[in-house]
C-alpha positions, 0 to 999 in steps of 0.5 A: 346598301351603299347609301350611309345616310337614308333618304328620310335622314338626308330629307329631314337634315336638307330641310333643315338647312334650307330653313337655316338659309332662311325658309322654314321646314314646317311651312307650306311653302319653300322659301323664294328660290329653295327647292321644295323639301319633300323627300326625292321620288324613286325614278327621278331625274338628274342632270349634271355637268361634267368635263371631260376629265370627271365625265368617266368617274361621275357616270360610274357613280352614277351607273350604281345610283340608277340601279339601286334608287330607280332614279336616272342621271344624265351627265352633259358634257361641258368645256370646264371653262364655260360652266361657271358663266353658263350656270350663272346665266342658266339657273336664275332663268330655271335652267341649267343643271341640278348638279354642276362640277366646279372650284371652290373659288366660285363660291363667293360669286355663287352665293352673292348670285343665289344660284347654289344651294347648301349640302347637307354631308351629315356625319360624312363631314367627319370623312373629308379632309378638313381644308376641303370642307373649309374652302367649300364653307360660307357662312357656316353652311358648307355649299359643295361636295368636295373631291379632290385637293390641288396646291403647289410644292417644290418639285425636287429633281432628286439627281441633282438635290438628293436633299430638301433644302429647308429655306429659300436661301438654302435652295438657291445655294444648292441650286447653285452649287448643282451647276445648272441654268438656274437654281431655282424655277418659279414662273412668273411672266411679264404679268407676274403670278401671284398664285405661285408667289403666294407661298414665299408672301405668306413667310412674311406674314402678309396674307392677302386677307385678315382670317377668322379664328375658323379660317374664314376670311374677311374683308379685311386687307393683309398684305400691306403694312411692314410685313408686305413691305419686307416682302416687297423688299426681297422680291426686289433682292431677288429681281435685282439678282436674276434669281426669279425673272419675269422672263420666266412664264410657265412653260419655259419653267416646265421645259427647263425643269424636264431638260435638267437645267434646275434641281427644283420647279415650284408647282402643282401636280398639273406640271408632272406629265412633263417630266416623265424619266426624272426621279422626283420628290415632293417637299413644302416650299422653303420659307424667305421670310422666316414664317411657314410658306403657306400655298393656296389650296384649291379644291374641286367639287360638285354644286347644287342648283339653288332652283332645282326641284330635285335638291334633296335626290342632288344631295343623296346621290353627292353624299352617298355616291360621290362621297365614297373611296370608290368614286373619289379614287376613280376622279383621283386617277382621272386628274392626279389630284389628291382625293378629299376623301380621307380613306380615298387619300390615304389609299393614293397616299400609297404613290409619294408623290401624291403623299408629298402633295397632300402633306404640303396640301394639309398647311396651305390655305384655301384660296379666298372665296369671298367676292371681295377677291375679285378686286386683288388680282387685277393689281397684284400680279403686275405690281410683282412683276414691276418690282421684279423688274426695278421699279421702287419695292415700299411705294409700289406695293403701297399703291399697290394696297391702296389701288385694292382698297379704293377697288374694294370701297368702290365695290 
């Protein structure tokens, strides 16, 4: 049998979650918007959301689900951008699917909507690499199946940098002693990109939200005060030197990178189609501040649908299906990104460049899925980008902070 976890285990710990959510295992009723805790049917139904991306993998999956439960699992292809919304709008109307692609960075919008409900991985827990099970956490409670881990690095051309510089002056340096265009490319674009930036925030102790000692975050703002300031100051320094320049949106980044005119890119595994030929190594991004500089990670996975009537069959066919190195390897080679299945990411570990991604991928932070981040993006970016361009570092990113609160109280 494939499954680890029988069915009986998977129905009495999902029962337990949903009374911790607030039902109770032994009532006769669920509670209001939890699915019902009996075990799953031999011959049930599932639908699941897909992209195009993952659709080949999941349906493998699936194909061994089906032949070894009787169960039948129709995958919908849908466009990645248009399922958060259309689950959003779909579920709290009895619609939508029982399982659903998604990043962890809808988990705070889900949660506050009701429209997910909580996994029960059971020992399988100790299988996933610990960020991944950290950025699909709420509360405790862990809402999504993780599958694959995504973060910037610095992207080394190996030919013109046969060494990893160990900080953001020392780059620069040797990126101006590679003779090329620029020493040192970061997209930026006229309405900044604080995603990409974050690293470089971070070495100056100024994250955007305080942490938990668990790593979950709070509501608390960090990126102000002297540690922001100082950040703000060297972003300046480094407008004001034509070292990172607004003029640089992504794909002039890209294409400057794959015609050799810079020995180093910051970026994500997304960029590596574009330079095909260049011999490439995958090193952490030098701190500016002193401090490590620490990158978002994000992490994609599969939700379940707080209203569906099959949570507990969701649930096995996540754990014991989805969860295994077979499947995580299949949606691996699907999207080029590190698996969050330990044994699967040890096995893709074999490429270096993926290796070099997942060691960077081990010290960065999950993005914030706390709905309170949706306050911080509309201000942040664009205040990079006006400092880049000269306007006063200490006082725009002071009103930059004070904007996000009044955002957030607001809230």
């Amino acid at each position: 049998m494939r499954r680890s976890i029988t069915l009986t285990a998977v129905a009495m710990s999902a029962a337990l979650a949903l009374a911790a959510c607030g039902g109770s295992a032994e009532s006769e009723e669920p509670a209001e918007g939890q699915p019902e805790t009996s075990a799953p049917a031999e011959g049930g139904t599932l639908t699941v959301w897909v992209d195009e991306t993952r659709q080949a993998a999941v349906e493998a999956a699936a194909a061994a689900f089906e032949e070894e439960t009787g169960s039948t699992v129709e995958t919908v292809l849908k466009n990645f951008e248009d399922i958060r919304a259309d689950f959003n709008a779909q579920v709290p109307t009895g619609e939508g699917p029982d399982i659903t692609v998604g990043a962890h960075d809808w988990l705070g919008e889900l949660t506050a909507n009701g429209v997910v409900a909580p996994i029960e991985l059971g020992d399988k827990a100790a299988e996933f690499e610990q960020v991944a099970l950290d950025a699909f956490t709420y509360e405790g409670q862990v809402y999504g199946l993780p599958y694959a881990v995504e973060n910037i690095a610095l992207i080394r051309n190996t030919a013109l940098a046969p060494e990893a510089p160990a900080t953001w002056d020392e780059a620069v340096a040797m990126g101006q002693a590679a003779g090329t265009q620029f020493p040192i490319l970061i997209q930026v674009g006229e309405t900044g990109d604080p995603y990409t930036m974050y690293p470089l925030q971070t070495s100056f102790g100024a994250p955007v939200f305080v942490q938990n000692d668990d790593g979950s975050y709070t509501a608390e703002l960090a990126l102000g005060g002297e540690n922001g300031a100082a950040f703000a100051q060297w972003l300046a320094a480094q407008g004001a030197a034509g070292v990172i320049d607004t003029a640089i949106t992504y794909d002039i980044a890209v294409e400057a990178f794959a015609n050799g005119q810079a020995p180093f890119i910051i970026g994500g595994p997304w960029m590596l189609g574009s330079f095909e030929g260049l011999e490439l190594a995958i090193d952490p991004i030098p701190s500016a501040g002193g401090r490590p500089a620490q990158p978002f990670v994000g992490v994609q996975g599969f939700y379940v649908n707080a209203q569906s009537e099959n949570a507990l069959l969701a649930n096995d066919f996540l754990v014991n299906y989805l969860a295994t190195e077979e499947a995580q390897l299949a949606l691996y080679e699907a999207g080029d990104r590190p698996p969050a299945l330990v044994a699967a990411a040890d096995a893709a570990s074999a490429d270096p460049i993926t290796a070099g991604f997942r060691e960077v991928g081990a010290d960065a932070v999950p993005m914030p899925s706390i709905p309170e981040m949706g306050a911080v993006w509309e201000f942040w970016g664009v205040t990079e980008a006006n400092i880049l361009n000269g306007a006063d570092p200490v006082s725009t990113w002071e009103k930059m902070v004070a904007d996000i609160q009044g955002a957030l109280d607001a809230s």
